[in-house]
Backbone as CSV, one residue per row, in Angstrom:
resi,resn,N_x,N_y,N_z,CA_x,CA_y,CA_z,C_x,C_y,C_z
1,UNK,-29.671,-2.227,-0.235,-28.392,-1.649,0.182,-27.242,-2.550,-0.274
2,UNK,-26.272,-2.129,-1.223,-25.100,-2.735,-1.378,-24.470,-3.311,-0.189
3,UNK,-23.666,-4.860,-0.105,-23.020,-5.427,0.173,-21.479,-4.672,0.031
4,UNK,-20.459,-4.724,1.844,-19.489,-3.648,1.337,-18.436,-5.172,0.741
5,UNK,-17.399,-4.535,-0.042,-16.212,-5.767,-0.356,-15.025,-4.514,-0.292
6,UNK,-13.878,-4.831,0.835,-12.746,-4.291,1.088,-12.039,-4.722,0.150
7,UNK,-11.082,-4.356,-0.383,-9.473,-4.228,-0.933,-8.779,-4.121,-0.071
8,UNK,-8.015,-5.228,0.865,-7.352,-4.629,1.659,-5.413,-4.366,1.624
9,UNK,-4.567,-3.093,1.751,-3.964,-3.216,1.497,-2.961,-2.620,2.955
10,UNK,-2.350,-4.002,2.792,-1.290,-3.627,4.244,-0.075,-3.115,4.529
11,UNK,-0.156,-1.864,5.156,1.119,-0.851,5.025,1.995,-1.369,6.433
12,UNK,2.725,-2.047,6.543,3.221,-2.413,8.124,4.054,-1.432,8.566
13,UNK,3.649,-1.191,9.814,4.366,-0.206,11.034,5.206,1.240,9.936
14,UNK,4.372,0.886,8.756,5.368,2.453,8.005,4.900,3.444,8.584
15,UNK,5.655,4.463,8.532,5.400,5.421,9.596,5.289,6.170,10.658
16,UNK,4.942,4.866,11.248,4.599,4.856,12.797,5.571,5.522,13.988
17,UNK,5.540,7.035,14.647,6.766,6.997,15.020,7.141,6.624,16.334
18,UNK,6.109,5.147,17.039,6.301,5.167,18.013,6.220,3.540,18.192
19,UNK,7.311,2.819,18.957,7.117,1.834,19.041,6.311,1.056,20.324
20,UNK,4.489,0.853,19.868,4.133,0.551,21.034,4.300,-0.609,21.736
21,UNK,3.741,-0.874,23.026,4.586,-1.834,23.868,4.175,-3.314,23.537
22,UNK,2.937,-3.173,22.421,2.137,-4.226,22.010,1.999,-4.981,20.751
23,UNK,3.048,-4.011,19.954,2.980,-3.653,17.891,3.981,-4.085,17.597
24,UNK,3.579,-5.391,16.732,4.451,-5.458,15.662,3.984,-5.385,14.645
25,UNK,3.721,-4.906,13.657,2.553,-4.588,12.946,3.445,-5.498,11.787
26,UNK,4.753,-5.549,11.460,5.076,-6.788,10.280,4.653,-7.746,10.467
27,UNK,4.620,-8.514,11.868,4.641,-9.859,12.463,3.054,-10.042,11.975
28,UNK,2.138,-9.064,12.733,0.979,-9.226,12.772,-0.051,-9.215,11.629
29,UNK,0.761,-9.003,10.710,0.146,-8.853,9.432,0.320,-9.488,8.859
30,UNK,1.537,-10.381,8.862,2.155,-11.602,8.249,2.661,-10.850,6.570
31,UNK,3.355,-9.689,6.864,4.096,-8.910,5.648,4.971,-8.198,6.045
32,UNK,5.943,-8.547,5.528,7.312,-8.003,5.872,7.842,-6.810,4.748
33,UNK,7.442,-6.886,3.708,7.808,-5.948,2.552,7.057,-4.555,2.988
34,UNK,7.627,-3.550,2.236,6.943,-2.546,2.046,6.085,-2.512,0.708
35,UNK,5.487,-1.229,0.810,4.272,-1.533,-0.366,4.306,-0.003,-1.187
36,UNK,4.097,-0.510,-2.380,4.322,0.251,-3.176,3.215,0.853,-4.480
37,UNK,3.021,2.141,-5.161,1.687,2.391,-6.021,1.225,1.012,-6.501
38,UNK,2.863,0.322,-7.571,2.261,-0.858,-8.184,2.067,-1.736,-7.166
39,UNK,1.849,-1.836,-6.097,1.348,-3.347,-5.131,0.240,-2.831,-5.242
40,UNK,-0.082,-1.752,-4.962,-1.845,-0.994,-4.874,-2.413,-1.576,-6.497
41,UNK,-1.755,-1.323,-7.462,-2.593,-1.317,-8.453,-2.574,-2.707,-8.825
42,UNK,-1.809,-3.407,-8.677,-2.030,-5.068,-8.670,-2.666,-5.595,-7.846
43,UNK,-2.785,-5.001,-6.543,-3.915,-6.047,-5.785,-5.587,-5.888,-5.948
44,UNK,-5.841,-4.318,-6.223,-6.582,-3.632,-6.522,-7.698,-4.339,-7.967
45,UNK,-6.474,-4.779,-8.939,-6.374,-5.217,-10.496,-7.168,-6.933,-10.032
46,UNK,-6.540,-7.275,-8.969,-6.702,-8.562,-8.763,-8.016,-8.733,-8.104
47,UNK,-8.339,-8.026,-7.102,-9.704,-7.879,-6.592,-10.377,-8.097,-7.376
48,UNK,-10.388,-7.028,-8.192,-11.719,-6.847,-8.804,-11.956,-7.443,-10.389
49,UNK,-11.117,-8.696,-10.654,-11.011,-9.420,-11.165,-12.631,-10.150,-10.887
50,UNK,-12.979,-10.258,-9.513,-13.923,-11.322,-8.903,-14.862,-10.789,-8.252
51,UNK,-14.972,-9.257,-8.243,-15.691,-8.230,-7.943,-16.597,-7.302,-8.304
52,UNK,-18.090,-7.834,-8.555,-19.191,-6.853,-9.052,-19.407,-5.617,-9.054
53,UNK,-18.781,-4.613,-9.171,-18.763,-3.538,-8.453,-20.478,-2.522,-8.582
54,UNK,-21.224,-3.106,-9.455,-22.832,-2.501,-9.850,-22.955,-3.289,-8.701
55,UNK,-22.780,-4.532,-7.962,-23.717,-5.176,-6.741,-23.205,-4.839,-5.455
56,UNK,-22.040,-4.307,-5.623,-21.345,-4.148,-4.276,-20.379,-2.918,-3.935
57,UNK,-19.839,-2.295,-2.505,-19.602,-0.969,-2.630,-18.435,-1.524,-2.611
58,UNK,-17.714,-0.933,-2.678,-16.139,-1.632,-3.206,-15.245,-0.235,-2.658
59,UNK,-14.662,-0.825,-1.312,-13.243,0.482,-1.036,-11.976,-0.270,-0.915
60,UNK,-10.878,0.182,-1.081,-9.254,0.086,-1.020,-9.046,0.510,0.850
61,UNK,-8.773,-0.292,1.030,-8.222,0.063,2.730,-6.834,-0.153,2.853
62,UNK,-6.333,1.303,3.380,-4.813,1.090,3.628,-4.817,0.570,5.297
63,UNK,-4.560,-0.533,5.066,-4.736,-1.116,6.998,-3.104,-1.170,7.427
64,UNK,-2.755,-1.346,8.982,-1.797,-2.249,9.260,-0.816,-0.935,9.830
65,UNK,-1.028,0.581,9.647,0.298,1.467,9.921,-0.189,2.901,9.923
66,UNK,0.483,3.787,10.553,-0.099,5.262,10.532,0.074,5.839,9.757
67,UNK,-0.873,5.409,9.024,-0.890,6.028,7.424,-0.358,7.480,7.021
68,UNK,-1.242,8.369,7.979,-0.938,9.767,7.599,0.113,10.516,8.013
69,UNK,1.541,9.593,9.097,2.233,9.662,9.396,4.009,9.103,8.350
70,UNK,2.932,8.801,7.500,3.836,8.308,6.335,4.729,9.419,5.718
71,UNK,5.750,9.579,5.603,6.163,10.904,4.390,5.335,11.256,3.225
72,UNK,4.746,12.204,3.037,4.055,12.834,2.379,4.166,12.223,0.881
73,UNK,4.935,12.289,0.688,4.825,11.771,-1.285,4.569,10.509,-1.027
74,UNK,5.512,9.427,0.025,4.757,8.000,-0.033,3.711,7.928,-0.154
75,UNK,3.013,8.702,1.474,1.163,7.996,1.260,0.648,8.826,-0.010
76,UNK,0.785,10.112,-0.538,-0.089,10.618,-1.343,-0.061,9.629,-2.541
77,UNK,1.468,8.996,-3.285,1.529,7.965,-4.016,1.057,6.905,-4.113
78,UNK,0.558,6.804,-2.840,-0.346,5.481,-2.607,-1.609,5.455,-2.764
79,UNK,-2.494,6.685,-2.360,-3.406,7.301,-2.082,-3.688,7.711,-3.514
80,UNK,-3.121,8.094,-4.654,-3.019,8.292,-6.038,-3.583,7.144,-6.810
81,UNK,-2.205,6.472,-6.495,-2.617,4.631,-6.991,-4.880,4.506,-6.879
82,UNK,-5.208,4.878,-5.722,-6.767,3.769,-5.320,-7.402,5.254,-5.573
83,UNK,-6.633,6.255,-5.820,-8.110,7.147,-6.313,-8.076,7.256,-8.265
84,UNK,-7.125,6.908,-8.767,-7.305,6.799,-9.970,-8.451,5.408,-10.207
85,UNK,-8.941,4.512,-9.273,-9.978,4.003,-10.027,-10.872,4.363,-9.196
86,UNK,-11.405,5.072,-8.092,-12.400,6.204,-7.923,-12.937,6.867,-8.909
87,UNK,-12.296,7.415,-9.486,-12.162,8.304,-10.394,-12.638,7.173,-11.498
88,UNK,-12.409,6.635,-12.152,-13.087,5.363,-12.819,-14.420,4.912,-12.304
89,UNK,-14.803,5.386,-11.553,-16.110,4.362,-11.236,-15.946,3.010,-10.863
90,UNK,-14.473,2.422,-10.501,-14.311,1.032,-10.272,-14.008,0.793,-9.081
91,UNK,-14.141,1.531,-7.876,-14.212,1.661,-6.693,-15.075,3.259,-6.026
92,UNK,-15.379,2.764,-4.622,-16.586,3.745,-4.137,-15.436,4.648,-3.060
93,UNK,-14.757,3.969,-2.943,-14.390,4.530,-1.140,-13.059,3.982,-1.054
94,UNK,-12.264,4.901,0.036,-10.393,4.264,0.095,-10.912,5.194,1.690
95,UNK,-10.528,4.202,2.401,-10.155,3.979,3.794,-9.190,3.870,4.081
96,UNK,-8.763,4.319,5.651,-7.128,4.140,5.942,-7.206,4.295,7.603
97,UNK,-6.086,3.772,8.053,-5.889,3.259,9.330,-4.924,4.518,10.120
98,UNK,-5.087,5.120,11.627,-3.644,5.637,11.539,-3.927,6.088,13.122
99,UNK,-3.211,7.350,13.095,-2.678,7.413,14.895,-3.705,9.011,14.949
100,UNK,-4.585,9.474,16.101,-5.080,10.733,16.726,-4.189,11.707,16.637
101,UNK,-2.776,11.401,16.936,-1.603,12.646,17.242,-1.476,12.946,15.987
102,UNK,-1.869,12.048,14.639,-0.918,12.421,13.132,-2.583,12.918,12.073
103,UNK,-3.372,13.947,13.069,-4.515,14.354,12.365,-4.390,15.778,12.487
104,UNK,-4.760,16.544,11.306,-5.053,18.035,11.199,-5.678,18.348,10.033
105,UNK,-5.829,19.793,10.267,-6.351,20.091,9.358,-5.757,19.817,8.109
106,UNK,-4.824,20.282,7.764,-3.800,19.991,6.660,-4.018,18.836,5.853
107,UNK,-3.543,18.003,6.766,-3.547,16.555,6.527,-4.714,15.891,5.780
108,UNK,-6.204,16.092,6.791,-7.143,16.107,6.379,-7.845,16.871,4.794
109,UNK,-7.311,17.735,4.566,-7.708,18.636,3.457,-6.910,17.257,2.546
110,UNK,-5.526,16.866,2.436,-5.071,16.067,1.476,-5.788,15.123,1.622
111,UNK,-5.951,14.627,2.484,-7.427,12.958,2.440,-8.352,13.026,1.641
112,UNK,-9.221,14.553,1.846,-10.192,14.865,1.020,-10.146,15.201,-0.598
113,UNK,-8.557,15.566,-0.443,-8.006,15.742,-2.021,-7.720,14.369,-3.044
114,UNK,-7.811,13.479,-2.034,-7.523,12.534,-2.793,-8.310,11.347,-2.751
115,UNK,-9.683,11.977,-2.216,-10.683,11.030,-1.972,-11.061,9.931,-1.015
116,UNK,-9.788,9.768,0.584,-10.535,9.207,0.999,-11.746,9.665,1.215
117,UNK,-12.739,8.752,1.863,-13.904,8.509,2.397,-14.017,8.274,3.687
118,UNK,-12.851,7.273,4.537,-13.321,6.792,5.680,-11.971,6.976,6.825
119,UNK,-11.532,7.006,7.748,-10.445,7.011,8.783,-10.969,6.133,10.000
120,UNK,-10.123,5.354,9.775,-9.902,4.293,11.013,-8.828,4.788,11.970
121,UNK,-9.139,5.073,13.254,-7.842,5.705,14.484,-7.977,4.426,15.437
122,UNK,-6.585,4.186,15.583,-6.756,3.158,17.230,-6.250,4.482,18.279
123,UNK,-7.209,3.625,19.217,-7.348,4.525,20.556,-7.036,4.417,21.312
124,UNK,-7.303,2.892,21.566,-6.712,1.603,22.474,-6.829,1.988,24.003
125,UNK,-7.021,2.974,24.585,-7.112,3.491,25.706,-8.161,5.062,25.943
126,UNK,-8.491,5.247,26.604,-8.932,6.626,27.028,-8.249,7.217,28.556
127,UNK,-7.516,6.301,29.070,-7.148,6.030,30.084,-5.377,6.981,29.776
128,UNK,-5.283,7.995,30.288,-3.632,8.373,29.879,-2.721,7.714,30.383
129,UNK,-3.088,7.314,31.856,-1.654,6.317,32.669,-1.684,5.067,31.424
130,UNK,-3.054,4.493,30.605,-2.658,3.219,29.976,-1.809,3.695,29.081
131,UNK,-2.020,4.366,28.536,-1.552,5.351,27.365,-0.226,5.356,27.372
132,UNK,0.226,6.126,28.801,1.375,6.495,28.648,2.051,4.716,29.058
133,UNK,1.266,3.805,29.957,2.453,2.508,30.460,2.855,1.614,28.765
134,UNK,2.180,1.941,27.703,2.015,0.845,26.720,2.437,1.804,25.312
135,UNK,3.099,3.215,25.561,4.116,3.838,24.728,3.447,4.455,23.831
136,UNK,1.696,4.851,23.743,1.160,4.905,22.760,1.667,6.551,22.071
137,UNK,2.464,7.699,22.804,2.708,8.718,22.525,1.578,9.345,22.690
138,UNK,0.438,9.162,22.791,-0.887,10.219,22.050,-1.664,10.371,24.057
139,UNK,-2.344,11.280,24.070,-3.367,11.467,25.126,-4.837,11.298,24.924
140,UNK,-5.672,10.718,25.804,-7.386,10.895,25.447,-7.654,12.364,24.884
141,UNK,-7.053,13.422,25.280,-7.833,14.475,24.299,-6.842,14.705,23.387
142,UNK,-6.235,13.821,22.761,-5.873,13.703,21.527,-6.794,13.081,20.560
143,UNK,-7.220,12.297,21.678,-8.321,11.788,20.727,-9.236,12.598,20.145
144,UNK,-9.851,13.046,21.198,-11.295,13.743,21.184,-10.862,15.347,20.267
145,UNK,-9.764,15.399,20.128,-9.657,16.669,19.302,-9.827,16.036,17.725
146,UNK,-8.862,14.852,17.737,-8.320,14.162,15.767,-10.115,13.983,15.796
147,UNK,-11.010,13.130,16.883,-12.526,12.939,16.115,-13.240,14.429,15.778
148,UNK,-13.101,16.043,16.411,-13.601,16.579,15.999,-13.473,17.128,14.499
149,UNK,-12.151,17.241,14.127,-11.567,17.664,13.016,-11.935,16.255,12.033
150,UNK,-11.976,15.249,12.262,-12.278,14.458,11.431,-13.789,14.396,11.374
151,UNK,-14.500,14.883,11.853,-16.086,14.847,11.605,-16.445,15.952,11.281
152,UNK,-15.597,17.159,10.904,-15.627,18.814,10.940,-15.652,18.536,9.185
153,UNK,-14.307,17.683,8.702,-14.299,17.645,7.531,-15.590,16.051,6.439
154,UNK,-16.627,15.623,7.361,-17.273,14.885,6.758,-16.742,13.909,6.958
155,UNK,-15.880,12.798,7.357,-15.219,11.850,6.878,-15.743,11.053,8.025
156,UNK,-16.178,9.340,7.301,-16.756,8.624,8.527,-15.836,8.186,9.042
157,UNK,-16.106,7.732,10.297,-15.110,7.074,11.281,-15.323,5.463,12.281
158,UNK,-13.943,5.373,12.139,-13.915,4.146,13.178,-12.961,4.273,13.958
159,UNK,-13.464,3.688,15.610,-12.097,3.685,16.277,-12.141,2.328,16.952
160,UNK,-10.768,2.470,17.484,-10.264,0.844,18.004,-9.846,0.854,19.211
161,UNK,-10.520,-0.367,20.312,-9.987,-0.139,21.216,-8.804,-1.589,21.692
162,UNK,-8.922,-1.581,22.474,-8.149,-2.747,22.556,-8.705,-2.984,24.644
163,UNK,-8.394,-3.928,25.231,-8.332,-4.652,26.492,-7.088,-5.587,26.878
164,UNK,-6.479,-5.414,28.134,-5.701,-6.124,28.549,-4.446,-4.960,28.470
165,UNK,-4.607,-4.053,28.309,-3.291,-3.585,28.246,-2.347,-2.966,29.528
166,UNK,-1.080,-2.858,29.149,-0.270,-2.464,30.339,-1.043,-1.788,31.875
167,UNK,-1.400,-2.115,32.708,-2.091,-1.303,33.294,-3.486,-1.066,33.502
168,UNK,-4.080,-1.785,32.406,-5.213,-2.274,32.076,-6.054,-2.762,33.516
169,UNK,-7.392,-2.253,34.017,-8.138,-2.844,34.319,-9.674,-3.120,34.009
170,UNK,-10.685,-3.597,34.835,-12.149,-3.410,34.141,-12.271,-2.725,34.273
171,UNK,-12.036,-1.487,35.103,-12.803,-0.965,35.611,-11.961,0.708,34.061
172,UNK,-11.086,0.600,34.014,-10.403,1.606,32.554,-10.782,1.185,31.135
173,UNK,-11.126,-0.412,31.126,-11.677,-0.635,29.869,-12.990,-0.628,29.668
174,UNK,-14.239,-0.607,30.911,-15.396,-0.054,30.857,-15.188,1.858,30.200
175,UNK,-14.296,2.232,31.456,-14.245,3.851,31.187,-13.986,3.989,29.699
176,UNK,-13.017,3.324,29.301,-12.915,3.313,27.922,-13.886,3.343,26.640
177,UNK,-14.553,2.401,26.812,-16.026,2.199,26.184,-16.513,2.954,25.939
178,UNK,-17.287,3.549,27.297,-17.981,4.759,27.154,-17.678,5.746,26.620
179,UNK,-16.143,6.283,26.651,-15.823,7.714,26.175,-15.671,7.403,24.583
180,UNK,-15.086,6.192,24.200,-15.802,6.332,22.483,-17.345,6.394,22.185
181,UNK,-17.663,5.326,22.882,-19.153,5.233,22.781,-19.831,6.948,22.650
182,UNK,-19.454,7.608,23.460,-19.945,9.466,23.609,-19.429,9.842,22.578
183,UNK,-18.371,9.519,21.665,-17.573,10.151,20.839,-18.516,9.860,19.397
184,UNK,-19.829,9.202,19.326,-20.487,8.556,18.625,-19.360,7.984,17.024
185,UNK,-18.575,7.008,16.893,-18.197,6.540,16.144,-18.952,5.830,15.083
186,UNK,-18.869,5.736,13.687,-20.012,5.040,12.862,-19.524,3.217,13.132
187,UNK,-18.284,2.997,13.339,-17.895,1.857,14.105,-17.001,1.293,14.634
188,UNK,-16.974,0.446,15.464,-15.712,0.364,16.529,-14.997,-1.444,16.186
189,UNK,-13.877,-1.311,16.624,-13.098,-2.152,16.110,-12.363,-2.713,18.198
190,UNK,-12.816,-4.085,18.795,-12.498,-4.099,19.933,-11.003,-5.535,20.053
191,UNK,-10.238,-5.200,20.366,-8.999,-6.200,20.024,-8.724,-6.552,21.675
192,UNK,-9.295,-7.503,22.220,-7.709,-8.440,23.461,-6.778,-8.129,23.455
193,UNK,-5.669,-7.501,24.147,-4.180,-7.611,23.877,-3.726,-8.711,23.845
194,UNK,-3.006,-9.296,22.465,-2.315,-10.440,22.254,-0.255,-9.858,22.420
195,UNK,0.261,-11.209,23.022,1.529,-10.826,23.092,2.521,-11.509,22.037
196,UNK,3.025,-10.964,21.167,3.871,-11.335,19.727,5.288,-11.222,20.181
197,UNK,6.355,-12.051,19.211,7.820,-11.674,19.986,8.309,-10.122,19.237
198,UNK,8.889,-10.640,19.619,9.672,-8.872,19.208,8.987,-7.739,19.309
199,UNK,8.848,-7.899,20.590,7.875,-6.706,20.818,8.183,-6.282,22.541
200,UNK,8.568,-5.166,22.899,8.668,-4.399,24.373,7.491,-5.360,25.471
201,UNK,5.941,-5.472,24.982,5.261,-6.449,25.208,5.792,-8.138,25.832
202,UNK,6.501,-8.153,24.840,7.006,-9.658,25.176,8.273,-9.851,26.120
203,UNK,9.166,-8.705,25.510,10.090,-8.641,26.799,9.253,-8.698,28.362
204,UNK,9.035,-7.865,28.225,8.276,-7.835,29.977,7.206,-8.916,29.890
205,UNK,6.867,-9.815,29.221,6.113,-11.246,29.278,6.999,-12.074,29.892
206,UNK,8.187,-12.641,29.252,9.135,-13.269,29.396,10.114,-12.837,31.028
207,UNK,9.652,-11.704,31.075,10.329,-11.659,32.661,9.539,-11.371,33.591
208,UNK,8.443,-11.435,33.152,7.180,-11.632,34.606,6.463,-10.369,34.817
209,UNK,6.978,-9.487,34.304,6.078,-7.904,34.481,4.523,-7.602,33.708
210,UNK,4.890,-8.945,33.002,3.279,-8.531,32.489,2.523,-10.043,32.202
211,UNK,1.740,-10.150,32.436,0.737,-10.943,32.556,-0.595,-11.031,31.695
212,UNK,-0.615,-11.539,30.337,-1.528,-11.440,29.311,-3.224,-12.206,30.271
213,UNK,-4.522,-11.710,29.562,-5.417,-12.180,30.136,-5.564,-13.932,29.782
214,UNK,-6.321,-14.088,30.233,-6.432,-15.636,29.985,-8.305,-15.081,28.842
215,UNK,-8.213,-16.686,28.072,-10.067,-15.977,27.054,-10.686,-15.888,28.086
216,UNK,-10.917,-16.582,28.850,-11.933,-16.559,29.472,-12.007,-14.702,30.982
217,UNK,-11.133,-14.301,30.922,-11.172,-12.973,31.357,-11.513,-12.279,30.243
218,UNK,-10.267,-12.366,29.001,-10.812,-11.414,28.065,-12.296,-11.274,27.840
219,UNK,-12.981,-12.634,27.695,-14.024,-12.580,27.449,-15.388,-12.100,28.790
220,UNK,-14.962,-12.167,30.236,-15.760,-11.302,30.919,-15.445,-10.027,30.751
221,UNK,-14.522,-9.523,30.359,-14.120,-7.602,30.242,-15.253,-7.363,28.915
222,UNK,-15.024,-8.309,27.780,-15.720,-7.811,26.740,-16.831,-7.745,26.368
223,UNK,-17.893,-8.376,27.729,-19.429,-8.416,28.214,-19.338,-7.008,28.123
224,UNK,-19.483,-6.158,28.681,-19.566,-5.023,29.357,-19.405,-4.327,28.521
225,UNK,-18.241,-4.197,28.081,-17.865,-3.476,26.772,-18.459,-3.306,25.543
226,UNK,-19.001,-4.873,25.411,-19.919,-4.717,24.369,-21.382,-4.232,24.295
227,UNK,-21.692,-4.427,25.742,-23.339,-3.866,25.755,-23.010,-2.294,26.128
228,UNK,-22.111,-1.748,26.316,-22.217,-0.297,26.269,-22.316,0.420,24.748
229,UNK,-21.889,-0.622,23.759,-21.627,0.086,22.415,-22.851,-0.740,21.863
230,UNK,-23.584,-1.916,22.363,-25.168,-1.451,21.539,-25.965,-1.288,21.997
231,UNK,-25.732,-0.567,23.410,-26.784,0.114,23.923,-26.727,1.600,23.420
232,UNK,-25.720,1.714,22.924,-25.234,3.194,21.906,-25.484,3.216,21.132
233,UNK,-25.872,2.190,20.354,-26.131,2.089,18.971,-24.650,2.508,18.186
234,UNK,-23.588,1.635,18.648,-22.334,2.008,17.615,-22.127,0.350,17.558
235,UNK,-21.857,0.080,16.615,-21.778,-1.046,15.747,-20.217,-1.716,15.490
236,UNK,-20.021,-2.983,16.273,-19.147,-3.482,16.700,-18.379,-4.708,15.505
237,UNK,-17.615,-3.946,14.707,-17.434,-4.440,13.353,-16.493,-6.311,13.452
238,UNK,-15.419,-6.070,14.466,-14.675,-6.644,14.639,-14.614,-6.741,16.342
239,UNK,-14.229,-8.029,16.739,-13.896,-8.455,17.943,-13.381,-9.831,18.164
240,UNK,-11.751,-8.799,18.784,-10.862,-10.081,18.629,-10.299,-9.938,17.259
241,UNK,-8.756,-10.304,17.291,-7.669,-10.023,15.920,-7.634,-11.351,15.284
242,UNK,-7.968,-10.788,14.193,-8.218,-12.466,13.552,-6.142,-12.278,13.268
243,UNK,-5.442,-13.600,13.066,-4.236,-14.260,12.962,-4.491,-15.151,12.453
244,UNK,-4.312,-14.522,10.947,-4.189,-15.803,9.823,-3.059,-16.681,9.096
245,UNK,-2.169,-15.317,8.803,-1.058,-15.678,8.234,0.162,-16.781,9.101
246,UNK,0.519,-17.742,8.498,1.120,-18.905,9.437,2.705,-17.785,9.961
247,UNK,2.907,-16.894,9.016,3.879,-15.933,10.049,3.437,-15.170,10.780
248,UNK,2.569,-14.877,11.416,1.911,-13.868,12.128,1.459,-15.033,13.334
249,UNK,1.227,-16.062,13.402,1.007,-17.040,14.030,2.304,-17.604,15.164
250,UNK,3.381,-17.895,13.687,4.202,-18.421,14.688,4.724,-17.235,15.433
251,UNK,4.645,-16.251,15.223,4.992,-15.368,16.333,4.440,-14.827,17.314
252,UNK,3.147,-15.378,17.857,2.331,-14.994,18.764,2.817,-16.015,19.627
253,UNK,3.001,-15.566,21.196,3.598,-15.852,21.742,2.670,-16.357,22.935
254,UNK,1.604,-15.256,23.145,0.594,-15.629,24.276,-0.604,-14.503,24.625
255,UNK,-1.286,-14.535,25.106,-2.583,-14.174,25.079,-3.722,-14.502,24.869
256,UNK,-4.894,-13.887,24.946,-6.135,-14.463,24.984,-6.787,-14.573,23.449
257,UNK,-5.886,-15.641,22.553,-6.319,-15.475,21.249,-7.360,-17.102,20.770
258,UNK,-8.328,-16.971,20.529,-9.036,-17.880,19.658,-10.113,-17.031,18.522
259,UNK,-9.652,-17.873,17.713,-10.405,-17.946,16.295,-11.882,-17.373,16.510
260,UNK,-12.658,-17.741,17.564,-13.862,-17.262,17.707,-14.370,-16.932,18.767
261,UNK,-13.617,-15.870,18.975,-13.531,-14.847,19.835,-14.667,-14.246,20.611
262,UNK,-15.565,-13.526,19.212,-16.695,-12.928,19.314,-17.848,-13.704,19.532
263,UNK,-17.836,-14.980,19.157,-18.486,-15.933,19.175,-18.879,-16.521,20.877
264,UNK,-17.616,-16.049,21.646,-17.480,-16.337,23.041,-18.303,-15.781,23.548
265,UNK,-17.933,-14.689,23.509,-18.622,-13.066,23.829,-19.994,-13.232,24.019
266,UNK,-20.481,-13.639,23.173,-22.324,-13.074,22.484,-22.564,-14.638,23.525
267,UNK,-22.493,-15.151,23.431,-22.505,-16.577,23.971,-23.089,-16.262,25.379
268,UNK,-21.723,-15.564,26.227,-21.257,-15.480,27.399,-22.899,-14.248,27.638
269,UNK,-23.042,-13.237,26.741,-23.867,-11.962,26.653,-24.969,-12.624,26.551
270,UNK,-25.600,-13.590,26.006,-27.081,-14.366,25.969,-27.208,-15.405,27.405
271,UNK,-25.958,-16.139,27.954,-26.729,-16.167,28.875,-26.732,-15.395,30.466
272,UNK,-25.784,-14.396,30.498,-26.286,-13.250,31.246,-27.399,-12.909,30.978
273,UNK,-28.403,-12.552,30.265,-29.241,-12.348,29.837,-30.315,-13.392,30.478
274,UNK,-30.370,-14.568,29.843,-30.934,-15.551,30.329,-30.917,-15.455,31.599
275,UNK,-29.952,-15.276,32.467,-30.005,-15.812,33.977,-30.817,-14.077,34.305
276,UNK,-30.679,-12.802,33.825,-31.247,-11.965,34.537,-32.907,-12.126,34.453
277,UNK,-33.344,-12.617,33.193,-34.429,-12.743,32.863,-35.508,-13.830,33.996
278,UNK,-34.204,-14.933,34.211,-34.951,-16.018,34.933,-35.260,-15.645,36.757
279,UNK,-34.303,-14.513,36.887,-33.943,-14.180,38.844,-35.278,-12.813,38.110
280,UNK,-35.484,-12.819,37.164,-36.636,-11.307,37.274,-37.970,-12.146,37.013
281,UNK,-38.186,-13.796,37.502,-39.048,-14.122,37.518,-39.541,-14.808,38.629
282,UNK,-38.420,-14.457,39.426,-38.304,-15.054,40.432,-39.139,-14.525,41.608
C-alpha cells in the first residue's frame, strides 16, 4: 500500500462567513497572504521536486478556510491549478477543508468536476447550545445532512472535532464523539481549544468569561473520546493542533497546547488500562 505525501496548501479564513469565537485561521496558520492558482502551482512544482509519485499517493490539500464557501471562480481557479496535474498523472487526490452549512448538491457536483477526492468538515460540536455559544453558524443536523450528500456523491471524508469549547463539557464532548463516531467518518481530526489573540475567544479570556482547559484536563476529556473512535474503528489522524510557525506561536495566548499532545493521551489510555487490568485481578 502506498505511503500518503500531502501538498499542503493554506487558504486562511477565505471565505469563511462566520467569525468563530475560537478562529483565527491567519494567525493559526502562520499566513497572512492570500493564495493564488500560481501559489498552487509553485508549491505543488516544489513538492514534487522531492516526491516519488510511482512510491507514494500524492494529494494537494486546500487546508486552513471554507473552501467551498469561497466565490466560485476563486476556489474553482484554485481547484483548476491541482487538477491540471491530476490530470497528468503527477498527483492522485486534491482534498479540501470547509464548513457543513456551505455543502450541496451543486457544489458537490463542481468538486467532482474538478476532481476532488476527499472533504474535510469541522464539526467541532454536535452539541447546538456549543454551536450556537462559540458562533459556529451551522446546527448538528447540518451536519448529518452535508455527511449524507457528501457520501451520496462518493467522496471520502473527515471530520473535526474540537474540546474545551464555549460551553463545553465532558459530558457534550463524549456526546460529541459518538454522534461522529455513528456518522462512520473514514477519519477524524480531534483539536483542544487553544486561545489566540485576536480572536472573540480571547476577548472573553482576558476578562474572565472563559476559562481555557489546563493539558492535563484536556488530556482526561480526550481518554474517552478517543476510545469511542477506536472502538469504532474510525481512525484518529490528528490530535492536538500542531503550532509551528513562530507567528502562529507568538500569538497563542493560552490553552492546553503541547507539542505532544497525543503522546499524553495514549500514555494516560495505557495506563487506565493497566490499572483496569490489575483491579480485574484482583
Amino acid at each position: 500500500m502506498k505511503k500518503y505525501k500531502i501538498i499542503p496548501i493554506f487558504v486562511p479564513h477565505k471565505g469563511c462567513p462566520h467569525q468563530c469565537a475560537f478562529c483565527n485561521q491567519h494567525r493559526i496558520t502562520g499566513q497572512l497572504a492570500g493564495v493564488t492558482p500560481g501559489d498552487v502551482r509553485q508549491k505543488v512544482d516544489q513538492y514534487l521536486q522531492t516526491i516519488d509519485s510511482e512510491k507514494h499517493r500524492v494529494e494537494v490539500a486546500f487546508y486552513g478556510g471554507s473552501f467551498t464557501a469561497i466565490d466560485k471562480a476563486a476556489r474553482t481557479a484554485l481547484l483548476a491549478a491541482a487538477k491540471a496535474y491530476k490530470d497528468g498523472g503527477k498527483i492522485h487526490g486534491i482534498r479540501l477543508s470547509t464548513r457543513p452549512d456551505y455543502i450541496s448538491g451543486d457544489i458537490l457536483r463542481e468538486l467532482e468536476d474538478y476532481g476532488v477526492t476527499e472533504i474535510e468538515m469541522g464539526v467541532q460540536s454536535m452539541c447546538d447550545e456549543v454551536l450556537a455559544a462559540n458562533n459556529r453558524g451551522h446546527t448538528a443536523a447540518d451536519v448529518k445532512a452535508a455527511v449524507r450528500e457528501i457520501r451520496r456523491f462518493g467522496f471520502g471524508l473527515g471530520l473535526q472535532m474540537m474540546v474545551g469549547l464555549i460551553g463545553d463539557t465532558v459530558e457534550t464532548s463524549v456526546r460529541t464523539a459518538k454522534e461522529i463516531a455513528a456518522l462512520k467518518p473514514d477519519f477524524v481530526r480531534v483539536y483542544p481549544t487553544l486561545v489566540f489573540k485576536n480572536t472573540p475567544l480571547y476577548d472573553r479570556y482576558l476578562n474572565g468569561t472563559y476559562i481555557p482547559l489546563s493539558v492535563e484536563d484536556a488530556v482526561a476529556i480526550c481518554v474517552p473520546v478517543m476510545r469511542i473512535f477506536e472502538e469504532s474503528g474510525v481512525k484518529v489522524v490528528r490530535l492536538g493542533l500542531l503550532v509551528g510557525a513562530d507567528e502562529a506561536q507568538d500569538s497563542l495566548a493560552a490553552g492546553p497546547y503541547h507539542p505532544h499532545f497525543r503522546e499524553l493521551v495514549e500514555k494516560r489510555m495505557s495506563i487506565n488500562v493497566s490499572e483496569t487490568v490489575g483491579n480485574a485481578g484482583v
